[in-house]
N, C-alpha and C positions, 0 to 999 in steps of 0.2 A: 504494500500500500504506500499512498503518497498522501503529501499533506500542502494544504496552501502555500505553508512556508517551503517545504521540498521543493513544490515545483518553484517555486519563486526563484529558490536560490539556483536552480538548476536551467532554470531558462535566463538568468541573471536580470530581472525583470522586480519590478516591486508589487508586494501581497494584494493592492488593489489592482493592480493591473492582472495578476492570475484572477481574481476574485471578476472583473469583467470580462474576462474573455468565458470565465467559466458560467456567467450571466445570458453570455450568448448563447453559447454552446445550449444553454437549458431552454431558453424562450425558442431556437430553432426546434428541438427535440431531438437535438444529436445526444445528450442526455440528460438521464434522470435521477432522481434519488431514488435508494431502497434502502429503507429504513432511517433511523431518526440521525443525533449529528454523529455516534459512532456508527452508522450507517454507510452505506458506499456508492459511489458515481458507478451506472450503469452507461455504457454506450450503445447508444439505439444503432445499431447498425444497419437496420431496415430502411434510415434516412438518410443515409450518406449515396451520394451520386454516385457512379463509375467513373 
């Protein structure tokens, strides 16, 4: 698993700007939550184009 801050530091990017791109990602339905906040990002893969 990975965490806000993971990817942050890993995309060298600041925790707001993971936290918008990951705003996206959700209002598109590229993903989802499953379950609460120990819970886990699901990736809709049904929506992603070719």
């Amino acid at each position: 698993t990975i965490t806000v801050r993971g990817l942050s530091e890993k995309l060298d990017i600041n925790k707001s700007a993971v936290q918008k791109h990951l705003a996206t990602l959700k209002a598109k339905d590229y993903i989802f939550r499953k379950g609460g906040t120990k819970g886990e990002w699901i990736v809709n893969i049904g929506n992603i184009d070719n």
